[in-house]
MIZA-271198 format. One line per field, with one value per residue (C-alpha): residue number from 1; x, y, z; chain. Coordinates in steps of 0.001 Angstrom, whole numbers, always signed. Each point is the difference from the previous one (the first is absolute). Layout:
n	(NUM, ...)
px	(X, ...)
py	(Y, ...)
pz	(Z, ...)
chain	(A, ...)
//
This chain:
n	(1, 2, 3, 4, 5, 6, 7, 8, 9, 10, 11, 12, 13, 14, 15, 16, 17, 18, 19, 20, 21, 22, 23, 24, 25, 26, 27, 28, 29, 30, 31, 32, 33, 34, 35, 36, 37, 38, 39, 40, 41, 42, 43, 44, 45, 46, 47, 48, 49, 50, 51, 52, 53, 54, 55, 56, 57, 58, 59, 60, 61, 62, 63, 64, 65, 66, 67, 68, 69, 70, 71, 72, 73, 74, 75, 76, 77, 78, 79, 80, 81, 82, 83, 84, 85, 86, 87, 88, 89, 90, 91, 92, 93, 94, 95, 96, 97, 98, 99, 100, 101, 102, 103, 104, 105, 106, 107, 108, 109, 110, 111, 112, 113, 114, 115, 116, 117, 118, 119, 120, 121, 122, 123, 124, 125, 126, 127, 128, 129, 130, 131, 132, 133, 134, 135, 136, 137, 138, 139, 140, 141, 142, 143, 144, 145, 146, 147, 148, 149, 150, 151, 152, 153, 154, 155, 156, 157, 158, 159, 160, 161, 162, 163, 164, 165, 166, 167, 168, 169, 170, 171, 172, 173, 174, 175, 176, 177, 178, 179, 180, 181, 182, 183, 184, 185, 186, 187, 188, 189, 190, 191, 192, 193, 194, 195, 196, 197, 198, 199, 200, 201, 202, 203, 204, 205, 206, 207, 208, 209, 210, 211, 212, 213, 214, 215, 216, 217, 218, 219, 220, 221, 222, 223, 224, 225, 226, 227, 228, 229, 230, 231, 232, 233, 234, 235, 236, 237, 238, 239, 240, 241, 242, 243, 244, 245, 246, 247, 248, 249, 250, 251, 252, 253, 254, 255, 256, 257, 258, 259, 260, 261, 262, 263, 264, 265, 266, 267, 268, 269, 270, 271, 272, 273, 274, 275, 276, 277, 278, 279, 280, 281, 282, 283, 284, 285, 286, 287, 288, 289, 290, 291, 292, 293, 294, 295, 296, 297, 298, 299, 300, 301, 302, 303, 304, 305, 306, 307, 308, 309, 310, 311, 312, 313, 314, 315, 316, 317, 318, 319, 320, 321, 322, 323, 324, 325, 326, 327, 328, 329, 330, 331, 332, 333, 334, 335, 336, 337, 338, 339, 340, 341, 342, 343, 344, 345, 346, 347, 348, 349, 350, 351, 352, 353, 354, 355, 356, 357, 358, 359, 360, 361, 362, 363, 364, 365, 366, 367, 368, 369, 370, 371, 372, 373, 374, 375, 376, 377, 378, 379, 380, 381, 382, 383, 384, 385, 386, 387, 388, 389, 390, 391, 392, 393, 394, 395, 396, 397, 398, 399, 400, 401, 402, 403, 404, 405, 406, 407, 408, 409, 410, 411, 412, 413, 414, 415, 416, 417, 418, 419, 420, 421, 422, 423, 424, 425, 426, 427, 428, 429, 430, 431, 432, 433, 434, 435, 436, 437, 438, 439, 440, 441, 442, 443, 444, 445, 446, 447, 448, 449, 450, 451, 452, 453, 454, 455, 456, 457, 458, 459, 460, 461, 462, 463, 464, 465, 466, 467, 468, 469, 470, 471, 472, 473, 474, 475, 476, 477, 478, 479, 480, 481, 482, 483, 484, 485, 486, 487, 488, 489, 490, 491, 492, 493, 494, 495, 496, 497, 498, 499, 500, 501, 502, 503, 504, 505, 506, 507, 508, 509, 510, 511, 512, 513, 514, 515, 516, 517, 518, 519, 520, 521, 522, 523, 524, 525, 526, 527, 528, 529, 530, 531, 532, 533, 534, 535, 536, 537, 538, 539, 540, 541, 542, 543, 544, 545, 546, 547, 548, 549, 550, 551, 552, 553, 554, 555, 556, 557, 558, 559, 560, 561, 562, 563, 564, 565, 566, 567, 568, 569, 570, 571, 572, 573, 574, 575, 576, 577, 578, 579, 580)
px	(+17319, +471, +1745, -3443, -1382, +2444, -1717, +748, -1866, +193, -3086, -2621, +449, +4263, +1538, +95, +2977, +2497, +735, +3323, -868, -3183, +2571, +3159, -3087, -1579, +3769, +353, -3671, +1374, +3415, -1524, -2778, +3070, -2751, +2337, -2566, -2383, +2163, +1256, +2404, +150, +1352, +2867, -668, +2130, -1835, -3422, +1209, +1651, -3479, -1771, +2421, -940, -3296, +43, +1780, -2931, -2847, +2519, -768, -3398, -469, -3650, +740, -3230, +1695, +3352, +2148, -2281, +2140, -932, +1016, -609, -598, +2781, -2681, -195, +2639, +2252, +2046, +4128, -1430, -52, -3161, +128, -3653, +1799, +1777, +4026, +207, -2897, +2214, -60, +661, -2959, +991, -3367, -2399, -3549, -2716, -1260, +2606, +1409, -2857, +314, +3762, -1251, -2136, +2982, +238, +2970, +978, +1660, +169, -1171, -1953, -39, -2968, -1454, +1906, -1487, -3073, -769, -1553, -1649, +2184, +3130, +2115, +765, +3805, +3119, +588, -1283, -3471, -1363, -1214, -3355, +418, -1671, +304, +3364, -632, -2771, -117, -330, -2315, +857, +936, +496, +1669, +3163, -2036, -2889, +2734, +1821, -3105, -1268, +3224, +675, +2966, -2244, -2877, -1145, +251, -630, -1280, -1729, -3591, -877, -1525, +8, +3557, -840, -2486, +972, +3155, -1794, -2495, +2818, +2043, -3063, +609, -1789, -139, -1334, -792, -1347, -1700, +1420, +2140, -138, +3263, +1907, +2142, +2683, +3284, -1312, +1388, -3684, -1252, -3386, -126, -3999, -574, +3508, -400, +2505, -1171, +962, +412, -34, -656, -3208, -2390, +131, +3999, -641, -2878, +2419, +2663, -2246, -1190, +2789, +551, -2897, -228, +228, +3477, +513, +2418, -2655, -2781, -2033, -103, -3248, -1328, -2987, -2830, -2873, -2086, +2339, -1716, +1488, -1541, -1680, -3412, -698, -1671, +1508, -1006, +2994, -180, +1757, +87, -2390, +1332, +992, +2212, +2054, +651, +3975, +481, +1874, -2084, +1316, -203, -3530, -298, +1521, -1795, -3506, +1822, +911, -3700, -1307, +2268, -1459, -3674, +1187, +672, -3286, +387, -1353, +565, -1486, +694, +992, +741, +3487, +504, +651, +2520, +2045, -544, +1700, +2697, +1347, +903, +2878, +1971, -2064, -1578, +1362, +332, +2851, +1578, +837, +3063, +1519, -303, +1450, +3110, -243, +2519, +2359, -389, +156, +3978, +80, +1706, +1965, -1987, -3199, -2690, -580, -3991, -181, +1692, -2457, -2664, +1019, +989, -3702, -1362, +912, -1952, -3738, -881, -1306, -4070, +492, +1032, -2979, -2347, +1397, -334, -3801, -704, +2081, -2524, -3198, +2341, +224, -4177, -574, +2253, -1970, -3477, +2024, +1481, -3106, -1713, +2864, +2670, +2468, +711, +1762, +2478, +2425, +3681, +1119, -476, +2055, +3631, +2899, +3072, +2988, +709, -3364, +134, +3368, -1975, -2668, +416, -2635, -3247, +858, +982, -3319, -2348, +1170, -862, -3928, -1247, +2749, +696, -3487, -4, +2697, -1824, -3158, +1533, -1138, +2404, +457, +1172, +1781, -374, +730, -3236, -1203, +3076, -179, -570, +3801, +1011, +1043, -432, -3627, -456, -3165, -471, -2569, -51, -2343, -615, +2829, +382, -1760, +3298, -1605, -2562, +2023, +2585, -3148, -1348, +3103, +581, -3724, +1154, +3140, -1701, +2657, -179, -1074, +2867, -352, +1137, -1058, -625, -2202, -3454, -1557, -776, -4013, -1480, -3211, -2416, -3254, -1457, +2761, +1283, +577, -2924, -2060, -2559, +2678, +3332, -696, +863, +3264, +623, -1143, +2723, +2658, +609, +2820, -788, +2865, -1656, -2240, +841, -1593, -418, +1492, -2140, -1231, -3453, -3610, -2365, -3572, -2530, -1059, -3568, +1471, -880, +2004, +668, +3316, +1404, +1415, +3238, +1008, +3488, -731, +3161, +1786, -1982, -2955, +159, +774, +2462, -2232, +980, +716, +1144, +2727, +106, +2289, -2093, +2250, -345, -3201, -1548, -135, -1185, -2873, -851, -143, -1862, -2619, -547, -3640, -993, +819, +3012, +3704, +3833, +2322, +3223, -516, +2794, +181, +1558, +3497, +101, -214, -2119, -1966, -3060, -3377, -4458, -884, -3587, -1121, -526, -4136, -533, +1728, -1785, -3494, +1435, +226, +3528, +1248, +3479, -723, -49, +3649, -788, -2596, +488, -897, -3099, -830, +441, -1743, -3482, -187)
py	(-9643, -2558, +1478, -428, +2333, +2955, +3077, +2523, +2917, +969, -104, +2978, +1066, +380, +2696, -1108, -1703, +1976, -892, -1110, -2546, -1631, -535, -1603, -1893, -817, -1716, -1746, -1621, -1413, -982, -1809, -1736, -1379, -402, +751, -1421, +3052, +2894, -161, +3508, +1165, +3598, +397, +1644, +2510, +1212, -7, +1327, +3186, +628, +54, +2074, +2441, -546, +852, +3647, +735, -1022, +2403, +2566, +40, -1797, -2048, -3697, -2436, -3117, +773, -2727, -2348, -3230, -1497, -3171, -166, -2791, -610, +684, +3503, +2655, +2079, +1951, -1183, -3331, -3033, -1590, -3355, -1569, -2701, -1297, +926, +68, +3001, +2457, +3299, +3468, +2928, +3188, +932, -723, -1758, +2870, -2258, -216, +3707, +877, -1500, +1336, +3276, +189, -1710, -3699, -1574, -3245, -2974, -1955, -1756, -3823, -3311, -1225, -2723, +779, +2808, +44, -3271, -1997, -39, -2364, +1895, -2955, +879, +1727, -421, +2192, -2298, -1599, +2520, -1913, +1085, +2924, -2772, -3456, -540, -2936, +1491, +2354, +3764, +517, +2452, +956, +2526, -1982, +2131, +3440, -2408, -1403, +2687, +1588, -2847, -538, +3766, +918, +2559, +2235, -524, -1499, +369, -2883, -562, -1850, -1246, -3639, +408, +543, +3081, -1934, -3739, +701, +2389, -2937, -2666, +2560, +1649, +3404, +2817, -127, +3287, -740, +2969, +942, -378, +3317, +1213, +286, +30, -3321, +2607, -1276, -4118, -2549, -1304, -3775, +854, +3338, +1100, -1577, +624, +1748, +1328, -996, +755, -2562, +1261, -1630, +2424, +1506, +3290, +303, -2213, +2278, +3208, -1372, -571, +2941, +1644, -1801, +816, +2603, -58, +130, +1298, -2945, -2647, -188, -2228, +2201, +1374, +2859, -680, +927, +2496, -2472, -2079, -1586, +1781, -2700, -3305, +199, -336, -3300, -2289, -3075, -1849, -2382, -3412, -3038, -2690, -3313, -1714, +2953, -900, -4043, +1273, +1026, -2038, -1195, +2218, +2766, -568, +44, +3135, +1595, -865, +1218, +3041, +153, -187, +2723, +2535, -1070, +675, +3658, +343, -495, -2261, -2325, -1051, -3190, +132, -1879, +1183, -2900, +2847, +1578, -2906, -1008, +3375, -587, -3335, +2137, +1708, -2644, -3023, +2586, +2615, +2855, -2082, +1598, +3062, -1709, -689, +3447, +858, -2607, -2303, +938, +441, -3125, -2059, +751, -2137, +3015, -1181, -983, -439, -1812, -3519, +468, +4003, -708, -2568, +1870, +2790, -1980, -1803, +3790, +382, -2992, +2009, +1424, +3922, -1269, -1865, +2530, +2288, -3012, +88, +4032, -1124, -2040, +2682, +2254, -2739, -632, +3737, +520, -2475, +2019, +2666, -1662, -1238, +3661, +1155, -1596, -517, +2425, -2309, -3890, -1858, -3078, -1926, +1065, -3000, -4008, -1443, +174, -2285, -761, +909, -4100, -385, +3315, -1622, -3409, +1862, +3845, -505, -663, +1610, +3220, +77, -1142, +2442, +3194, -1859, +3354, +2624, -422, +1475, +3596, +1720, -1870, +1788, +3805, -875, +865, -1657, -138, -3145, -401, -2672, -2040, -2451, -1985, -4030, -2863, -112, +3326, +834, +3234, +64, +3114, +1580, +2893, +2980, +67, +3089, +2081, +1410, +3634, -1528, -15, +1656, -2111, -2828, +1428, +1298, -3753, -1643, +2453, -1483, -3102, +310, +2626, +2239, +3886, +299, +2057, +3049, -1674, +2963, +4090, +477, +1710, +2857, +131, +632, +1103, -1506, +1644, -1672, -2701, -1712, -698, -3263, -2256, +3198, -278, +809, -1241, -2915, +2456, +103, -3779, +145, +2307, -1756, +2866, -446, +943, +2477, +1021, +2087, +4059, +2845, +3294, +2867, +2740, +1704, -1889, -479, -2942, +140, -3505, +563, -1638, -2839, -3733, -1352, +2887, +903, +3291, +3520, +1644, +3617, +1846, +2815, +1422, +179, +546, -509, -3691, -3024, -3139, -2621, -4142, -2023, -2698, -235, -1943, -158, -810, -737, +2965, -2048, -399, +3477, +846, -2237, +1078, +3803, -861, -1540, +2156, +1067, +3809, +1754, -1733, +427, -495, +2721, +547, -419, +1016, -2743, +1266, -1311, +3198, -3271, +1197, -2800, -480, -308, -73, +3615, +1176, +3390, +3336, +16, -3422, +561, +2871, -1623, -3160, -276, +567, -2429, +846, -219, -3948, +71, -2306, -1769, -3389, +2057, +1253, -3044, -1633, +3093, -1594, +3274)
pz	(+24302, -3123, -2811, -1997, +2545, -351, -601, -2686, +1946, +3241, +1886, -258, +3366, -618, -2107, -3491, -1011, -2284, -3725, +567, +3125, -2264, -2394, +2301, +1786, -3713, -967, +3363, -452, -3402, +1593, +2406, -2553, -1926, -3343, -2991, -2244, +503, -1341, -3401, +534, +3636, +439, +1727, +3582, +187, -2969, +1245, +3349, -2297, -1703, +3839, +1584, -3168, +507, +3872, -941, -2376, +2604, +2590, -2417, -436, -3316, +114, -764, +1024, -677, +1375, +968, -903, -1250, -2977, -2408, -3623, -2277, -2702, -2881, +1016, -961, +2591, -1231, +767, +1255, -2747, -1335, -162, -280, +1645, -3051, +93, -3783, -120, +2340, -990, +2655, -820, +37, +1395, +2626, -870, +916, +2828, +1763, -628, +1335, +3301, -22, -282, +3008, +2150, -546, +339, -2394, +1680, -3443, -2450, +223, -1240, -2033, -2158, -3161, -2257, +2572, -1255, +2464, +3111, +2362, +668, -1470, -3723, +733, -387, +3097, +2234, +999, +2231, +3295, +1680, +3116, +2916, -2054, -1611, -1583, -1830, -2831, +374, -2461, -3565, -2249, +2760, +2305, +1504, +706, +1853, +2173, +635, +1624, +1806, +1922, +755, -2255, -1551, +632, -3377, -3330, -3519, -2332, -3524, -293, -2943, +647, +3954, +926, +2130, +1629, +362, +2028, +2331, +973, +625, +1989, +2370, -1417, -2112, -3385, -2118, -4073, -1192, -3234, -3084, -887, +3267, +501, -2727, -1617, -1573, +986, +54, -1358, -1616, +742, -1902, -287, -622, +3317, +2031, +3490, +2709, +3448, +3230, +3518, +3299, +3361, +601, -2552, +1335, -1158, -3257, -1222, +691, -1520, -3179, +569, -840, -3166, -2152, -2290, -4287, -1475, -3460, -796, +877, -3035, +2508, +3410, +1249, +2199, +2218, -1765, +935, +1497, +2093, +3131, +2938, +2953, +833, +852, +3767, -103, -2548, -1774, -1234, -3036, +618, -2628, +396, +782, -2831, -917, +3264, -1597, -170, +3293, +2762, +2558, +2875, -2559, -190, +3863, +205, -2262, +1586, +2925, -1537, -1401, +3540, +1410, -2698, +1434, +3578, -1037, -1412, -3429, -2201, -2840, -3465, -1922, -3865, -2493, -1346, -2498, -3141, +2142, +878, -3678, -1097, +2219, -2215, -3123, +1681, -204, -1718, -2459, -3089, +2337, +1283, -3087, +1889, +1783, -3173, -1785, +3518, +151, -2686, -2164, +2973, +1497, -3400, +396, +2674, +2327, +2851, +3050, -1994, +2184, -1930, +1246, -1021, -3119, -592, +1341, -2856, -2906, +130, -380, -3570, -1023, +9, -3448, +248, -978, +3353, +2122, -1531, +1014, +3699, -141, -522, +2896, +2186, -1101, +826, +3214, +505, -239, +2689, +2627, -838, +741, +3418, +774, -585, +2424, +2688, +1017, +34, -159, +2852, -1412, +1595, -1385, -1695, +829, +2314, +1275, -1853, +1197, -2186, -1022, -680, -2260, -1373, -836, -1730, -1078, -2430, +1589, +3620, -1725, -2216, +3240, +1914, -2433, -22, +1695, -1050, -3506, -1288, +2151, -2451, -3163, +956, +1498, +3391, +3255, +3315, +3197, +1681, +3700, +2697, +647, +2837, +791, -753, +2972, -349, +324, -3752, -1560, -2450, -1997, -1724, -2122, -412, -4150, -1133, -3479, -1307, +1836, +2876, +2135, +2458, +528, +282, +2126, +2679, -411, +959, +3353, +932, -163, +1678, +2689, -370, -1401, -3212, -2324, -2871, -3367, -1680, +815, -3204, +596, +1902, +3380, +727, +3123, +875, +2899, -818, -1403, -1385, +3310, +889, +991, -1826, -2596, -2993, +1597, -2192, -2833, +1074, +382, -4130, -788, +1821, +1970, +3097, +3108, +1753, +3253, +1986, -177, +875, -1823, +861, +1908, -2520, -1233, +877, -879, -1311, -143, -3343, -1382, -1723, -500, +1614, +2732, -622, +1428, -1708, +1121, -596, +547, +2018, +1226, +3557, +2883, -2274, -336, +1738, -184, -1276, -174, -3061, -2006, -2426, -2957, -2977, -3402, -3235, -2904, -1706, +3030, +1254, -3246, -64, +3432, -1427, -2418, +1443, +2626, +1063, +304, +2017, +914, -1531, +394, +1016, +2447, +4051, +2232, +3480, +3247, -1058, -2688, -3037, -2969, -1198, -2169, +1471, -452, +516, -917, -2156, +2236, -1076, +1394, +3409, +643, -682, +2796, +3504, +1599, +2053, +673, +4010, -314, -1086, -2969, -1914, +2290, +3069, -1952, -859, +3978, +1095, -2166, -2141)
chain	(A, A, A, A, A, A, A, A, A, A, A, A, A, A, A, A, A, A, A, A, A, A, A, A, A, A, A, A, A, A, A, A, A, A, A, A, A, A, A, A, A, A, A, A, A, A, A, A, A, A, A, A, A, A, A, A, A, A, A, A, A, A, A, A, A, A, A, A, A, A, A, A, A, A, A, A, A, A, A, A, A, A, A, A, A, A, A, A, A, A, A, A, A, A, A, A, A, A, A, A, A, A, A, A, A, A, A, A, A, A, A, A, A, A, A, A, A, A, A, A, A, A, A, A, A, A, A, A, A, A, A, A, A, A, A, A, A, A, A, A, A, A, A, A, A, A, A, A, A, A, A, A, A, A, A, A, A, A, A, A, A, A, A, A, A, A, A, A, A, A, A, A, A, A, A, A, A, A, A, A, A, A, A, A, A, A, A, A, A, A, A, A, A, A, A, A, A, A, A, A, A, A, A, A, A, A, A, A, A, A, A, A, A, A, A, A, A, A, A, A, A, A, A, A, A, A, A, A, A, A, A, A, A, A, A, A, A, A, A, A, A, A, A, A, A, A, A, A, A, A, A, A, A, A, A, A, A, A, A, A, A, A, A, A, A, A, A, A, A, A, A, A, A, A, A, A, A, A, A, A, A, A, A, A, A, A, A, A, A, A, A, A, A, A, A, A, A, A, A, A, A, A, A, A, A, A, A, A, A, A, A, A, A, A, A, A, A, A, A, A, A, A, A, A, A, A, A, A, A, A, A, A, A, A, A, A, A, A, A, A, A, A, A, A, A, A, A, A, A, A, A, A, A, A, A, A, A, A, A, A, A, A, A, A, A, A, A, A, A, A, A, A, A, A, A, A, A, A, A, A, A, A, A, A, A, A, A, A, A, A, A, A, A, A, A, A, A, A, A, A, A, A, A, A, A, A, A, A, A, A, A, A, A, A, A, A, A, A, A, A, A, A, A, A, A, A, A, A, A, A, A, A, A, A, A, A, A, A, A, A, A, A, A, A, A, A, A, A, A, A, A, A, A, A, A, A, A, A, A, A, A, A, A, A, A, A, A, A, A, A, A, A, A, A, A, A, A, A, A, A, A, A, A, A, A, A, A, A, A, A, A, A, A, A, A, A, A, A, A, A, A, A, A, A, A, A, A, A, A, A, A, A, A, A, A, A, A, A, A, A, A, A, A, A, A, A, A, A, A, A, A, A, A, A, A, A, A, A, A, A, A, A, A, A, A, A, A, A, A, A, A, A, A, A, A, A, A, A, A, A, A, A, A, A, A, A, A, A, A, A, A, A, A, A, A, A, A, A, A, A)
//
């Protein structure tokens, strides 16, 4: 086994490892990598070994942990308490005295921090380059950059020193180094999780993201981390209508060709590739024209709104700090120039910018893009940190602009073997949906971002491949599974259009277990689903078989006793078969 290969986890069929042996097997994976440039402050071992060995007593006694001993790294623009913030400039150094919500959040339910990583300075950039600390070299190409500004955390996951990491996204840095190192990359919605306790780049559109090596881990781990804080003006709850699934059949929007000029030529290969893979699963594709998005995307950094990253570290960096980045400093000092009529003129064509992703969203679930343009090496990013840096943001820099999230995954490989990522990009609170869309593509199980919404029992005719399931599919329900009632019910065919049965608690020995669907509908949805409900149906609780409580389509007392019971076919399908 190559030390690139050296597993973090046991295998499912072993006993789980312990705390304390992740964590000696975590340090000898980074011994062994010998890459000083990705960690910025590296915690002693003995000291993360102390904190599992603490950890293992409270699992010993019972406590409930879900993400315990999971081993995590955290970008050096995010605060932990003890540990110093750098944002990868020496002369900025200061030690917090507390922990950034995030990641005291993931603390709390067991994670363990290894340290904290390098990073294009202040989050500035998207090549992994701009730092004092070190260049940070790319996890399977060395000679090539890592991508950023989240460079160290992407690293550190793609060459096993971690289970996880946390980074910021603000132009694509959450992103961009998940595609070049063939890993996971979560951006969620603006105010998701909260940006208390981060250093800010920009900070209306500023983002803690998470990498794993599997989206099932990377959407826990995020997961975990959202939630409002009090101390963050900008943090948001889901709302009452969040989409809780992806439609079963899906038609992705993808850019038309000549918003694909800036990618490499084995970029492009790979992402017809990619394009054909999502076909061979069944689903299908739509070609727009996303010229107003990619237009958006230019005023981060060529527009006013670049402004932001000068209320943020202007005045800082015009004292010429020790180990300030020549290209960040640059990058900074040019955002004072734009006068504030300018910025309010950019805050318009957002807003025109904004209007066409609705018309998209509206029409598509979610858009498919390739993560960013091609893959430099670090001389070439030397020669030219201009105009690489800038191409390479072409289809990240606008999602944050316009309050939409994404999700980074590994595409099609190229003809040579290099890594190609794409990304899911939906509505903002559409999470979900991306997160379901990017398991599709991947084939792999399809994670819970969120536990919001009620769980509804369906026995009729929303069932699936039923006359109303499409119903359903509207409200963006999520399918959990087939159940069964308890014993204790009876169905009636009622004389409906469509037919659609009745079902009436009865009591033990009275009744009969009868099958089901579950669904979980978001607040708005089950309210709209009340509301329009026909006579003489209506919502109330069901008890299934495992003792659960959940609500369900029930039918008034007058109308069952006027219908035929058909509680002998043990469900409405089996009616149905049966040609009644």
């Amino acid at each position: 086994m190559t030390v690139e290969q050296l597993p973090l986890e046991a295998p499912a069929t072993q006993t789980p490892v312990a705390p304390t042996e992740k964590v000696a097997r975590a340090y000898r994976t980074i011994r062994a990598h010998d890459r000083p440039e990705i960690w910025i402050t590296l915690r002693a071992e003995a000291e993360v070994l102390a904190e599992a060995a603490a950890l293992e007593s409270r699992l010993t006694e019972g406590e409930q942990l879900p993400l315990a001993g999971l081993l995590i790294a955290v970008k050096d623009n995010i605060d932990v308490a003890d540990i110093p913030t750098t944002c990868a400039c020496p002369g900025f150094e200061r030690t917090p005295e507390r922990t950034a919500p995030a990641v005291a959040r993931l603390i709390e339910q067991g994670a363990l921090v290894l340290g904290k990583t390098n990073l294009d300075q202040f989050a500035t950039g998207l090549v992994g380059t701009r730092s004092p600390y070190g260049a940070v070299r790319n996890a399977l190409f060395p000679d090539r950059v890592s991508g950023g500004s989240s460079s160290g955390s992407a690293v550190a996951v793609a060459l096993g020193m971690v289970d996880a990491a946390l980074g910021t996204d603000t132009a694509g840095s959450g992103r961009v180094p998940a595609a070049l190192n063939g890993i996971v990359g979560v951006k969620p919605t603006l105010g998701l999780v909260p940006t208390s306790g981060v250093v800010p780049a920009c900070p209306d559109y500023d983002v803690v993201t998470v990498f794993a090596r599997d989206l099932t881990l990377a959407t826990a781990v995020t997961a975990a981390m959202i939630g409002p804080d009090p101390a963050d003006p900008r943090s948001r709850p889901w709302p009452a209508d969040t989409p809780l699934g992806a439609p079963a059949r899906t038609t992705l929007a993808i850019p038309a060709d000549h918003n694909l000029t800036a990618l490499a030529p084995a970029y492009r290969a790979a992402f017809d590739a990619t394009i054909t893979r999502w076909k061979a699963g069944g689903g299908e594709v739509a070609t727009v024209d996303i010229g107003e998005l990619l237009d958006a995307a230019v005023l981060l950094y060529d527009g006013a709104i670049v402004a932001q990253r000068y209320a943020a570290m202007g005045e800082f960096l015009s004292g010429e700090p020790e180990g300030a980045d020549p290209v960040v400093a640059k990058i900074v000092a040019g955002a004072a120039r734009p006068a504030a009529h300018e910025y309010v003129t950019d805050l318009g064509r957002l807003a025109r910018a904004a209007a066409a992703a609705r018309r998209l969203f509206d029409q598509y679930p979610a858009l498919l893009l390739p993560t960013t343009t091609e893959h430099p090496t670090i001389d070439a990013v030397t020669a030219e940190p201009i105009t690489i840096n800038t191409r390479m943001g072409t289809f990240t820099n606008f999602c944050n602009l316009l309050d939409l999230a994404a999700v980074a995954v590994p595409g099609a490989e190229t003809a040579t073997g290099d890594p190609f990522g794409v990304m899911l990009v939906t509505p903002a609170f559409a999470d979900q949906v991306g997160i379901d869309l990017a398991a599709r593509l991947l084939d792999a199980p399809a994670p819970l971002l969120t536990d919001t919404g009620t769980d509804l029992l369906v026995v009729g005719a929303h069932l699936r491949g039923l006359p109303l399931h499409h119903q359903l599919e509207q409200a963006e329900a999520r399918f959990l599974g087939e159940v069964t009632t308890s014993a204790a019910y009876r169905m009636v065919a009622l004389t409906a259009t469509p037919p659609k049965p009745g079902m009436l608690r009865v009591g033990a020995g009275s009744g009969s277990s009868l099958p089901g669907e579950l669904y979980r509908l978001s607040p708005a949805a089950l309210g709209t689903f009340l509301s329009n409900l026909p006579a003489p149906m209506t919502l109330g609780k069901v008890e299934l078989d495992s003792g659960q409580w959940v609500t369900g389509f029930a039918c008034d007392y007058e109308s069952a006793r006027a219908a035929t019971d058909i509680t002998e076919y043990g469900g409405w399908r089996n009616y149905l078969k049966a040609g009644r």
